[in-house]
C-alpha positions as YAML, in Angstrom:
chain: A
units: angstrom
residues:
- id: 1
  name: UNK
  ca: [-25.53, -21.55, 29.18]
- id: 2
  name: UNK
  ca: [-27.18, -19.42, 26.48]
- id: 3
  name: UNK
  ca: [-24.71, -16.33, 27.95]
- id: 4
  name: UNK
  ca: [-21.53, -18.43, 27.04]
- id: 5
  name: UNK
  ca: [-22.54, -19.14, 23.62]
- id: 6
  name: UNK
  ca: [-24.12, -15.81, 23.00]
- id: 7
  name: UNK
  ca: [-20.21, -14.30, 24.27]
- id: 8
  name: UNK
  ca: [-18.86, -17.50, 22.40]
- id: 9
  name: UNK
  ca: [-20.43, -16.20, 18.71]
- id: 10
  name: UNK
  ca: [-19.87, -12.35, 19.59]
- id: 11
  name: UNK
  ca: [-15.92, -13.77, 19.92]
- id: 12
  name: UNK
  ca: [-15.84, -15.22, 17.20]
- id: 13
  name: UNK
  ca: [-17.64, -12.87, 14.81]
- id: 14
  name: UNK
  ca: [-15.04, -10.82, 16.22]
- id: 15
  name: UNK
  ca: [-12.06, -13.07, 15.03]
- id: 16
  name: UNK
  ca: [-13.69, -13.17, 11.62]
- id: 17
  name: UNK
  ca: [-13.70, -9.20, 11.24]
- id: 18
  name: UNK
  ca: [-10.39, -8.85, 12.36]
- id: 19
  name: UNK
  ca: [-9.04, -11.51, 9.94]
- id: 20
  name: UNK
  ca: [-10.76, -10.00, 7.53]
- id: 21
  name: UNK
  ca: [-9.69, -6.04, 8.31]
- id: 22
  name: UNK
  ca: [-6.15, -7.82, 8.10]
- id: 23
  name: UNK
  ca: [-6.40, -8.89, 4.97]
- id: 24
  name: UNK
  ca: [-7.91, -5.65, 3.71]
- id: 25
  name: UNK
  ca: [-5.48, -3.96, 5.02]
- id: 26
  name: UNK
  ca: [-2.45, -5.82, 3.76]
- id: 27
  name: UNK
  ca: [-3.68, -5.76, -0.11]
- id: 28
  name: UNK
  ca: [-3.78, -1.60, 0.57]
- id: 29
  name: UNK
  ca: [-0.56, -1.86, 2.09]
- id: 30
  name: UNK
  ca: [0.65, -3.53, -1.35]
- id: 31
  name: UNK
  ca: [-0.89, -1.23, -3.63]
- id: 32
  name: UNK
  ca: [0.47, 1.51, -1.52]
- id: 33
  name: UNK
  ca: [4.27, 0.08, -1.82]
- id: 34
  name: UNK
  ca: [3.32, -0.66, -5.68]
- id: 35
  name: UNK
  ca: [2.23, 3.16, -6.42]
- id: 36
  name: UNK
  ca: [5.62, 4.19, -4.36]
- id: 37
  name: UNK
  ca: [7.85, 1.73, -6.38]
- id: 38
  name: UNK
  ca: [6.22, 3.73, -9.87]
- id: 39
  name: UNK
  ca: [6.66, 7.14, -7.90]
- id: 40
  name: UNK
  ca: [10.50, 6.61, -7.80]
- id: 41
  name: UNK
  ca: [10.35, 5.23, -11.40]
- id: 42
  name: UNK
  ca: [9.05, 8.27, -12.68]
- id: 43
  name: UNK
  ca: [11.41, 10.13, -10.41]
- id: 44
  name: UNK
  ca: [14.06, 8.51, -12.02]
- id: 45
  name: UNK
  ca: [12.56, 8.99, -15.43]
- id: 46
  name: UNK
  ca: [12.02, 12.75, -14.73]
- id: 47
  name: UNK
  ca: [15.58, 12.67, -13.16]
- id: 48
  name: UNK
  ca: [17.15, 11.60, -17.21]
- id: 49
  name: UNK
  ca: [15.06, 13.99, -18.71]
- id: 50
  name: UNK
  ca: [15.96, 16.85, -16.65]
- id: 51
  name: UNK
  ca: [19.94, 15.75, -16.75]
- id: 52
  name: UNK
  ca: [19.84, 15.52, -21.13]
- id: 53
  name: UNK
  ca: [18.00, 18.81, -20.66]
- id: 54
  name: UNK
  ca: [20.93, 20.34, -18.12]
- id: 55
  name: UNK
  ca: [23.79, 18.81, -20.81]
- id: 56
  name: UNK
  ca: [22.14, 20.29, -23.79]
- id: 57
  name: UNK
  ca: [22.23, 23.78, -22.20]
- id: 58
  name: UNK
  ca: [25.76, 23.36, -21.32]
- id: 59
  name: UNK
  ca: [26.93, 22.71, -24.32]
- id: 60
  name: UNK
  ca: [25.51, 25.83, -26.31]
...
């Protein structure tokens, strides 16, 4: 008896971690999405700088 509740509370500390790894690991997979959504805003950004640059050189 003291085997299946010893197995019992090893299962479910595992359940726990893994919840809790889950979580963990779907708040980095925001913040990595949220620093690639400012990456391609400051593509963009550097995109409209380099393009006025480009025109202004043209038109000398």
């Amino acid at each position: 008896m003291i085997w299946v509740l010893a197995f019992l509370g090893i299962a479910l500390g595992g359940i726990v971690m893994l919840i809790c790894y889950a979580v963990w690991l779907a708040h980095k997979a925001s913040d990595l999405f949220s620093e690639l959504e400012m990456l391609g805003t400051r593509a963009e950004e550097f995109g409209n700088i380099v393009g006025k640059l480009a025109l202004t050189s043209e038109n000398e």
